[in-house]
C-alpha positions as CSV (number, residue, x, y, z in Angstrom):
1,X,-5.8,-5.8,104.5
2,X,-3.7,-3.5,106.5
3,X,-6.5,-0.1,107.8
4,X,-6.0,2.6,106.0
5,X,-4.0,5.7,107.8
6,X,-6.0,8.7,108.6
7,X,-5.9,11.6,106.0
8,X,-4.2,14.8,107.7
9,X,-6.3,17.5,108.3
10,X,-5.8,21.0,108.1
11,X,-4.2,21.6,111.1
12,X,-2.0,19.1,110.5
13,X,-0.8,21.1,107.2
14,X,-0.6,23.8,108.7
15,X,1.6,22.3,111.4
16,X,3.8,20.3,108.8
17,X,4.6,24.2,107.1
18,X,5.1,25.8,110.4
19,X,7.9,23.3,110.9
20,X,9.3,23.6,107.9
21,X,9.3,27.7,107.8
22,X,10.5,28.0,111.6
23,X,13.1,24.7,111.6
24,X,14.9,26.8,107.9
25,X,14.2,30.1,109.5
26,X,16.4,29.0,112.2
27,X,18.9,27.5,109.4
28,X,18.5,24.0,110.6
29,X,18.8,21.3,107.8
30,X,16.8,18.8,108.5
31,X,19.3,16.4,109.5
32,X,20.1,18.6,112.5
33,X,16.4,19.4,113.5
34,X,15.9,15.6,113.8
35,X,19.3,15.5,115.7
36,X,18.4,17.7,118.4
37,X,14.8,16.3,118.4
38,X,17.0,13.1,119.2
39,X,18.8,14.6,121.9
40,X,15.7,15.1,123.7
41,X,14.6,11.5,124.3
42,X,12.6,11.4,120.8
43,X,14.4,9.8,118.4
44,X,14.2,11.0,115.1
45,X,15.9,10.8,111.6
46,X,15.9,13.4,109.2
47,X,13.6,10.7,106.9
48,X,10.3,11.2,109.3
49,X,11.2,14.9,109.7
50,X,11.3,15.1,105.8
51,X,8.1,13.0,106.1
52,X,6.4,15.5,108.3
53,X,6.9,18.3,106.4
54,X,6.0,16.9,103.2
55,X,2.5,15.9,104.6
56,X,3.5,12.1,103.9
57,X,3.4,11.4,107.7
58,X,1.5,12.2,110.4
59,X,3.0,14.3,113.2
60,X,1.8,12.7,116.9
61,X,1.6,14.8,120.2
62,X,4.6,13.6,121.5
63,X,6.6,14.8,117.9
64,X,5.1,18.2,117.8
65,X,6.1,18.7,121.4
66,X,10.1,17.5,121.1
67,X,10.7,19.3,117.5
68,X,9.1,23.0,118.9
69,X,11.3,22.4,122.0
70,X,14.1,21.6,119.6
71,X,13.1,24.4,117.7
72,X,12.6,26.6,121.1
73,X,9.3,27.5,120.7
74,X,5.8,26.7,122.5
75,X,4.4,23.7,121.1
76,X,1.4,25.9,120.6
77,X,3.3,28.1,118.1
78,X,3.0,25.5,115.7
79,X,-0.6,25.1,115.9
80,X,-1.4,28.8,114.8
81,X,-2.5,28.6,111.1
82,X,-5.8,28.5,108.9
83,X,-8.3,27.1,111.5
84,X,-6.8,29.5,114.5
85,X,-5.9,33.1,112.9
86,X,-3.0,34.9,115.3
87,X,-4.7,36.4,118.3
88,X,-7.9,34.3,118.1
89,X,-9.4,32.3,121.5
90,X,-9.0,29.0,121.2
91,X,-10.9,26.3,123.2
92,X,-11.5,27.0,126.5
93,X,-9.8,30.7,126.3
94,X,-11.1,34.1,126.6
């Protein structure tokens, strides 16, 4: 029996929406998002981008950091929801 994949947490939702709400804000489908993420050495198809934001996949380091510099924003930015309110210290910050 194959192991089970790990559930995604809740930063990992709230990463999935912040994709999703910065990648339309900037009117990309997301057949372009995953285009440009492709252009940067990640490849990507719109499938796993669609998989992201729908919570169906997990998204790794490496594709958080290529789609918020497709998306030209710190990688960090995307990491800002429930479990880190705006403005709040994270690990290691003061």
């Amino acid at each position: 029996m194959p192991p089970r994949p790990l559930a995604i947490g809740p930063a990992g939702h709230a990463a999935a929406h912040a994709i999703e709400r910065t990648r339309t804000a900037r009117g990309y489908s997301q057949r372009q998002l995953a285009a440009r993420v492709t252009a940067l050495g990640r490849p990507m198809t719109f499938t796993a981008l669609s998989r992201i934001e729908r919570t169906v996949r997990r998204c790794d380091i490496d594709d958080l950091v290529a789609i918020a510099t497709a998306l030209g924003i710190a990688p960090q930015t995307l990491l800002v929801g429930p479990l880190m309110p705006p403005g709040a210290a994270g690990v290691g910050e003061t």
